[in-house]
C-alpha positions, 0 to 999 in steps of 0.5 A: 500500500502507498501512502499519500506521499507515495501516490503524489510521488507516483502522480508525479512521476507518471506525469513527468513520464507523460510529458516525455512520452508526449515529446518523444511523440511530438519529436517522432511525429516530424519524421514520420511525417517526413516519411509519409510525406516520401511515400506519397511523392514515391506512390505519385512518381510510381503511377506518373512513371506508369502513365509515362510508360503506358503513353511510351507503348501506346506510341511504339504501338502508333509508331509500329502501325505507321512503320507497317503501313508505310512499309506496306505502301512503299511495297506497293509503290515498288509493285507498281513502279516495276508495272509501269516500268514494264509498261513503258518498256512495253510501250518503247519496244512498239514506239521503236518497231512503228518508227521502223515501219514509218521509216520504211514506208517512207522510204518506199514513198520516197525512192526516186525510180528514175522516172521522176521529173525534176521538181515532182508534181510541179515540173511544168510540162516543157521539163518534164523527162516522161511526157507522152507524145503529143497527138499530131493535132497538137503536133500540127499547131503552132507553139506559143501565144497568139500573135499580140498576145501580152503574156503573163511571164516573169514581170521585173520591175520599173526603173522608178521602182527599183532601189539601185539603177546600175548602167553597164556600158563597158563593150565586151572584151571578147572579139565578135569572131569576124575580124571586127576591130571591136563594138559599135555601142547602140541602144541600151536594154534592161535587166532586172535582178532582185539580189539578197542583201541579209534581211532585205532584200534590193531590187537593181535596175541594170542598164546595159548598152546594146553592142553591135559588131560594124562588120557583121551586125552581130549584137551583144550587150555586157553580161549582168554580175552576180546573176545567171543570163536571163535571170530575176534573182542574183546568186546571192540567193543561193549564199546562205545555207548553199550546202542544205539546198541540194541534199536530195542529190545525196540520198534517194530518201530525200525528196526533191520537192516540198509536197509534203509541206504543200500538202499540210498546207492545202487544207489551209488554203482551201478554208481561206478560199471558201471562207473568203479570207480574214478581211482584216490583217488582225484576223490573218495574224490570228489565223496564222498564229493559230494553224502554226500552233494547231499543225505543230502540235499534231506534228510534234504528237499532241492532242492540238485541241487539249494543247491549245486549251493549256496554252490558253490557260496559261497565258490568261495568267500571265501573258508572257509566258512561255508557252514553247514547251507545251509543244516539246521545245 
């Protein structure tokens, strides 16, 4: 049994043992508040590493079906490039057996057989080589027009018309051959010859002087330069690209005439013919620039309709463009 100085002692000391239980309590409360508080910041960076890991695979899965489908599509891609590739060798393999045909017909249609007149289909009838023989009628007739007949010829030009008068009085060097001590000068002639000048071209009045031998009458008048007795045009015409004017006499497959040009451009004439013409010098250009664009572009194997369609599209945009590779240049 305690006495009352011994339940105050006990009192006491169970109060002093609660004051340090309650600060030992007050000292662990901190760290176990700590250690909760680490355990809620590990559990929040668990389910954060698990949200960061689902996202991850959900993405490798998004990237693994992207990578499948563009590995299915480029595997398509190279299926149908290898068809197209096969397509076009196809297609090249016929394009070079029809230009083999196209060159051997027209080498068929162009093989000269020796019987051919110079200038083909227009070689006038005086020059052709194979002419059948005339009826004894027209044998019978008199060539020639009738008499007083003014003749629709080569017409030359006046000598107000032309650019250049040139007066040729020299008598000739050559003797006439009947012992003549030289020419008499008499009346003068004219000769016209239209010469090439680069870009222009001028028209030479030539003024020649009439010679005449004392002894025998024999006339002569001095030989016109730079031009073929008789002629219109002086040699300079022949001047530029000389080499390119007679190939034809080179290979057998080279024409000799423009028929083929003449041909392409009949179905021109004809519709200027029965539609009476443009009527204005802007509807000829208009018409000259469309039929040039039209018959390149079916030459060069485009669809003249649809080309014609594309130029005038683009030239309503802007119109200085270019539309030159539209027709492959």
């Amino acid at each position: 049994m305690f006495g009352v100085g011994g339940l105050k002692k006990r009192i006491a000391d169970l109060e002093a043992r609660c004051e340090w239980l309650s600060a030992e309590l007050t000292a662990a409360r901190k760290p176990a508040e700590d250690c909760r508080n680490r355990i809620l910041n590990e559990e929040r960076l668990r389910h954060e590493a698990e949200r960061l890991r689902g996202e991850a695979e959900r993405r490798q899965r998004e990237a693994e079906r992207q990578l499948a489908e563009r590995d299915s599509l480029l595997r398509r891609q190279e299926a149908e490039l290898l068809r197209l590739r096969a397509e076009a060798s196809r297609i090249e393999t016929l394009l070079k057996w029809e230009r083999r045909k196209v060159r051997r017909l027209e080498a068929q249609l162009n093989v000269r057989k020796g019987k051919e007149d110079y200038f083909g289909l227009a070689t006038p009838s005086s020059l052709k080589l194979n002419k059948p023989k005339a009826t004894p009628e027209n044998q019978a007739k008199k060539g020639g027009a009738w008499k007083g007949h003014p003749g629709h010829g080569r017409t030359g030009f006046t000598r107000e018309d032309a650019d250049e008068v040139v007066t040729l009085d020299t008598p000739p060097s050559t003797p006439c051959g009947c012992d003549a001590p030289g020419w008499d000068a008499g009346k003068t002639v004219s000769h016209c010859v239209v010469e090439l000048i680069p870009a222009r071209t001028v028209e030479r009045y030539y003024q020649k002087t009439v010679f005449t031998c004392p002894n025998c009458g024999r006339k002569t008048t001095p030989p016109t330069p730079g031009v073929i007795p008789g002629g219109l045009y002086g040699n300079s015409l022949f001047r530029h690209h000389a080499d390119c004017c007679f190939q034809w006499v080179k290979s057998p497959d080279i024409p000799a005439e423009n028929n083929f040009a003449e041909r392409i451009l009949r179905p021109v004439a004809i519709a200027r013919k029965i539609s009476f013409g443009s009527q204005s010098a802007n509807g000829m250009k208009t018409r000259e620039v469309l039929m040039s664009f039209l018959h390149t572009a079916r030459l060069r194997g485009r669809d003249p309709c649809r080309t014609l369609k594309e130029a005038l599209n683009l030239l309503s945009l802007d119109p200085k463009t270019n539309i030159l590779p539209l027709l492959g240049f």
